[in-house]
C-alpha positions in Angstrom: 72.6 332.2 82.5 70.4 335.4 81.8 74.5 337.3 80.4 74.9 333.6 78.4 71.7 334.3 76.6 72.1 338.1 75.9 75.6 337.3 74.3 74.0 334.8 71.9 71.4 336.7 70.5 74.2 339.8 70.0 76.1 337.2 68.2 73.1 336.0 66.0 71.9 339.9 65.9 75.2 340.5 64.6 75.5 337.9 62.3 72.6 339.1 60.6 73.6 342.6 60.1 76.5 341.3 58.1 74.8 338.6 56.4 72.2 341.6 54.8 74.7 344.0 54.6 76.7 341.2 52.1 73.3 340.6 50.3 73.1 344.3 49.7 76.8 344.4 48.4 76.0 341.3 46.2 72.7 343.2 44.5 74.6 346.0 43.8 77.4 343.8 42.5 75.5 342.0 40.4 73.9 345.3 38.8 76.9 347.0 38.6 78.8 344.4 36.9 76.2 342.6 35.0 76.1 339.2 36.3 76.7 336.8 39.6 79.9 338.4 41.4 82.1 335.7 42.7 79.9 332.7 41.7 76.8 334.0 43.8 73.8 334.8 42.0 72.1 336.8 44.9 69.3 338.6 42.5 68.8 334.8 41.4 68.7 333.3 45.0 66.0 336.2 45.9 64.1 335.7 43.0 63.7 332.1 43.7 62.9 332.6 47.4 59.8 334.9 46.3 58.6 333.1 43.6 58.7 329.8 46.5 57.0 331.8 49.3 54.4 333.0 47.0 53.4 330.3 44.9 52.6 328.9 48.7 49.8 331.2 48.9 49.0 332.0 52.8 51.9 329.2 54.1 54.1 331.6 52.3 52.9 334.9 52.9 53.0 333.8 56.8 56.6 332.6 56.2 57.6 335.5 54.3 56.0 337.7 57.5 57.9 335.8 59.8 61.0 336.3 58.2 60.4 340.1 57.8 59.7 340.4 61.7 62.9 338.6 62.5 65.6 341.0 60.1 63.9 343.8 61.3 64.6 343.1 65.2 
């Protein structure tokens, strides 16, 4: 059970790494070639996820910590 555990959160652990390593290649996309790349505004989708978390004053600033603590596992 412990080895069914460990192989999910490598899985999700993984998932992640290429998730921000796609975001990062869609921000540099988008500045390099002016605009959303492929349909996918990432700088737009970031820009609207700060502008959420922090017109939610502390809600979002906790949110916004816990999200931080978990990419950076």
């Amino acid at each position: 059970m412990d080895n069914a555990w460990r192989m999910i959160k490598d899985l999700v652990s993984e998932l992640t790494s290429v998730v921000i390593g796609l975001a990062g290649l869609g921000i540099v996309a988008a500045i390099v070639f002016g605009g959303p790349v492929f349909g996918l505004d990432v700088i737009g989708g970031i820009t609207t996820l700060v502008e959420d978390l922090s017109s939610n004053g502390v809600v979002g600033l906790l949110v916004l910590a816990i999200l931080y603590s978990l990419v950076n596992k």
